[in-house]
N, C-alpha and C positions, 0 to 999 in steps of 0.2 A: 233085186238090185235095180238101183234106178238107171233109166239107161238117157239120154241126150240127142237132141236135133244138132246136128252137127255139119256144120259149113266148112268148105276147103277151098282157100282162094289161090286159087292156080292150079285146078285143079287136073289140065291136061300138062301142065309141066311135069319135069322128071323128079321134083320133092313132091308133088301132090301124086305122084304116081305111088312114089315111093313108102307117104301117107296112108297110105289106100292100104298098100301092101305090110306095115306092119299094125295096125287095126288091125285088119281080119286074123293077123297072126296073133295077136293078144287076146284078141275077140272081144274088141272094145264096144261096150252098152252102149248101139246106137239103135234110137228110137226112128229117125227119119236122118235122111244123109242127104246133102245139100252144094253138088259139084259147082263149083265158082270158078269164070273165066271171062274173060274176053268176051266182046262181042262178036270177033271171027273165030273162037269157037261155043258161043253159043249153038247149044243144037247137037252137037256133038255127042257121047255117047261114052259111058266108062262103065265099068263090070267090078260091083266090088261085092263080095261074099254071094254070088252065083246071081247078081240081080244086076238088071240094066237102070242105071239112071242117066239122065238129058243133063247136059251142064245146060248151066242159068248163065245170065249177065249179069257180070257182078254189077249194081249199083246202088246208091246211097238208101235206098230203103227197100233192099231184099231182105237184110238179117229182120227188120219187123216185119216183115210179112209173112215168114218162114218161121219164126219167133226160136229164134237160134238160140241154144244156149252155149256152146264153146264153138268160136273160129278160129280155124288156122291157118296162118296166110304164110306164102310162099310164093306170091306173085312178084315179089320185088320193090323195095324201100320205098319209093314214090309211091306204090301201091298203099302200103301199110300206112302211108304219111295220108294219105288222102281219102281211103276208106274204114281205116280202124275206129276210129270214133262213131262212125254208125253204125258200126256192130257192138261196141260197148253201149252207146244212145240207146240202142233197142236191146240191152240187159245180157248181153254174150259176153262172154270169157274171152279175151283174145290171147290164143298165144302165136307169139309172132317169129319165124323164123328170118326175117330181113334184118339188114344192118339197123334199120331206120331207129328205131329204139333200143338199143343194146349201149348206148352211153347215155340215155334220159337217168338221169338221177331219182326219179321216182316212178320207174321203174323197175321192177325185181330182174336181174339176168341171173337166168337159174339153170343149173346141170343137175337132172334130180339125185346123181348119185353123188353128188361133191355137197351141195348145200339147200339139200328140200326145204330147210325149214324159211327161204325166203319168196317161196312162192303163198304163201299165207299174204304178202304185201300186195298181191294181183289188186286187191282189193281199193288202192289208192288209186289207181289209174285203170282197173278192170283189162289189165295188157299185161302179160309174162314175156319175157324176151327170153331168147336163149344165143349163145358164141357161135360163131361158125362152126361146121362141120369139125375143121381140124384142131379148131382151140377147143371143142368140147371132149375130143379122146386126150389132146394135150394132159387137158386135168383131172380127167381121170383117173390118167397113167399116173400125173406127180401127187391127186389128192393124198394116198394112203403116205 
């Protein structure tokens, strides 16, 4: 199985926590893991499937240095407004849990269990959006 360098931007927040913790529960095929934060907590330190990794600073030419192939950002709209493009520039996947993109039109906003087959469009803009927390159980509940 092929497995992925994988970036998480926010990564000492409570979604990048959260991140962390259902990977390891899926035991998602990570080749190298890639903690993104802030520069006051650059430095810092997170444990994810019995290993210690250093969060980084996120900035506009980590994802090519790192040669990222899927990010996930959770740092917050502004964030995703002003670092998503250099993680797609440098050939990553974004998928974006902020507001910032969830009404771009060219954009997929995707709930894998209501409408997978729109995350195939990542490709137009190399960005998947997904609803807030409580709009995505919402549709859940009403898809069936």
């Amino acid at each position: 199985m092929r497995k992925f360098n994988v970036a998480v931007v926010g990564a000492t927040g409570a979604v990048g926590e959260e991140l962390f913790r259902v990977m390891e529960e899926y035991n998602f095929p990570i080749n190298n893991l890639l903690p993104l934060a802030s520069a006051n907590s650059a430095g810092s330190k997170i444990e994810f499937n019995g290993k210690e990794y250093t969060v980084v600073e996120l900035t506009d030419s980590v994802f090519e240095k790192y040669e990222i192939d899927i990010a996930f950002f959770s740092a917050g709209g502004n964030i995703s407004e002003k670092f998503a493009k250099f993680a797609v520039e440098a050939g990553a996947v974004v998928i974006d849990n902020t507001s910032h993109f969830r009404m771009d039109e060219n954009v997929p906003l995707v709930v894998p269990e209501v409408n997978p087959e729109e995350i195939l469009k990542w490709k137009n803009t190399g960005i998947i959006a997904n609803p807030n927390c409580s709009t995505i159980q919402l549709v859940g509940a009403l898809y069936p």
